[in-house]
C-alpha positions as CSV (number, residue, x, y, z in Angstrom):
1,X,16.6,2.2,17.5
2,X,13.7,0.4,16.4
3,X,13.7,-1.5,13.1
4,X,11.7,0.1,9.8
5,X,10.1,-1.8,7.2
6,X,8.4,-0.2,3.6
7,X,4.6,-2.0,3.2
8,X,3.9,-1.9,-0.7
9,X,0.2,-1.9,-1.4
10,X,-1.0,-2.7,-4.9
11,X,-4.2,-1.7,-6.1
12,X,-6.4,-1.0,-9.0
13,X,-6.2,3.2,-10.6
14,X,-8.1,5.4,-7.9
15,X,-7.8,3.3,-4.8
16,X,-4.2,4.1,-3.2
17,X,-5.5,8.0,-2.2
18,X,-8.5,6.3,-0.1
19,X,-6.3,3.4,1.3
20,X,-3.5,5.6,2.2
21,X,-6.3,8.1,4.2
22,X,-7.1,4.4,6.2
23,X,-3.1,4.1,6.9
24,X,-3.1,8.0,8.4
25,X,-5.6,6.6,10.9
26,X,-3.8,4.0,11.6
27,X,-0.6,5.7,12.9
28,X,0.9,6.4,9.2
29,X,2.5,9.6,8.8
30,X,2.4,9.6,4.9
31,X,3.2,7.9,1.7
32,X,4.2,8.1,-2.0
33,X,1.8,6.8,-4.7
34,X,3.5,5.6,-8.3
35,X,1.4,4.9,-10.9
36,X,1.9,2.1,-13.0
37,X,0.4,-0.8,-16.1
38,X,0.3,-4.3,-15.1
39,X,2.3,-6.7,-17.3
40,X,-0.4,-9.0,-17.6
41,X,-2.3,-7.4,-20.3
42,X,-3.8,-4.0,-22.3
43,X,-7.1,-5.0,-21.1
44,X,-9.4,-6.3,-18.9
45,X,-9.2,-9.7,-18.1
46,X,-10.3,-12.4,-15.7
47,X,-7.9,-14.6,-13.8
48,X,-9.6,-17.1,-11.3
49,X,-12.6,-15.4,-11.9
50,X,-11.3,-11.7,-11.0
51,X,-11.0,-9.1,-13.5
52,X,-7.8,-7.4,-13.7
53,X,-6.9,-4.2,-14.8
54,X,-4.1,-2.9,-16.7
55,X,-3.6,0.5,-14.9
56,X,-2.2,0.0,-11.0
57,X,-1.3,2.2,-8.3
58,X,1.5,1.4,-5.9
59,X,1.7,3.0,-2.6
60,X,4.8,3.4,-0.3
61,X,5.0,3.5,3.5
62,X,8.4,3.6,5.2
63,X,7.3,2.7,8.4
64,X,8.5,1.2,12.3
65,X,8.0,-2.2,12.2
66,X,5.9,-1.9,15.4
67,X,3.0,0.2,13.2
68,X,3.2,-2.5,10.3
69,X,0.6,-5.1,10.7
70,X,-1.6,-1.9,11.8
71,X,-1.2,-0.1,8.6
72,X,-1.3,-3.3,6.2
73,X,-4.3,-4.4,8.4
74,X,-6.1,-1.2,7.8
75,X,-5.5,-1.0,4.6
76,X,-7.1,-4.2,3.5
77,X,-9.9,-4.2,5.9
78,X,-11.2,-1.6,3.1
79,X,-9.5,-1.9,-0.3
80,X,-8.2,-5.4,0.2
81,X,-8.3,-8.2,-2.7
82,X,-12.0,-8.6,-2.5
83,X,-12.4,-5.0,-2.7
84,X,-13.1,-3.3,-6.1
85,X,-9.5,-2.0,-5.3
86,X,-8.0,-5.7,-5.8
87,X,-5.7,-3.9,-2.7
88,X,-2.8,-6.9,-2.4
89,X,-0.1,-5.7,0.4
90,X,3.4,-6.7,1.5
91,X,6.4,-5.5,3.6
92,X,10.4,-5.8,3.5
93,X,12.7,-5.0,5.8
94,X,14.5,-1.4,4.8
95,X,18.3,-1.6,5.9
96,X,19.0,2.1,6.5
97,X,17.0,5.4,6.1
98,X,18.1,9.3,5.8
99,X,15.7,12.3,6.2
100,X,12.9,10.3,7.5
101,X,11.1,11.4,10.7
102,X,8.9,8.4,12.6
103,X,8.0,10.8,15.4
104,X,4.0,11.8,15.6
105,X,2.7,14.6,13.4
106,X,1.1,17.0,16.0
């Protein structure tokens, strides 16, 4: 059984919809969007020249860690850091999953 990993994209409020619509045409079958505040501040601020907002949007992909560097690579290509998203993306290794189906949506 192949292994599974969970890519967390990070983006400014309004971006994780549009970036999750590039994952599905990558291979991804869906995702959860949290919304969150940044800890950095109540407003807008620059840091190295790029203004950060408060409000964030994370985004959730359990996926096979054969479609990972797909997804995180589609992902960026449009709402990367030098995107008005500020898109930053990672992955970890998930350990064990329940209820999750990795088969193609037909």
């Amino acid at each position: 059984m192949e292994n599974k990993q969970v890519i967390i994209y990070i983006c400014n409020h309004g971006y994780a919809y549009e970036a999750m619509q590039e994952a599905k045409k990558a291979g991804a079958r869906g995702g959860t969007i949290l919304h969150g505040r940044s800890s950095i501040s109540t407003e807008k601020s620059k840091f190295f020249g790029i203004t950060i907002h408060p409000e964030k949007e994370l985004l959730l992909i359990v996926c096979l860690e054969s479609q990972k560097d797909a997804l995180m690579q589609a992902m960026t290509s449009q709402y990367g850091v030098t995107t008005e998203a500020r898109g930053l993306c990672f992955s970890m290794k998930v350990e064990d999953t329940i209820g999750f189906s990795f088969e193609p949506i037909e």
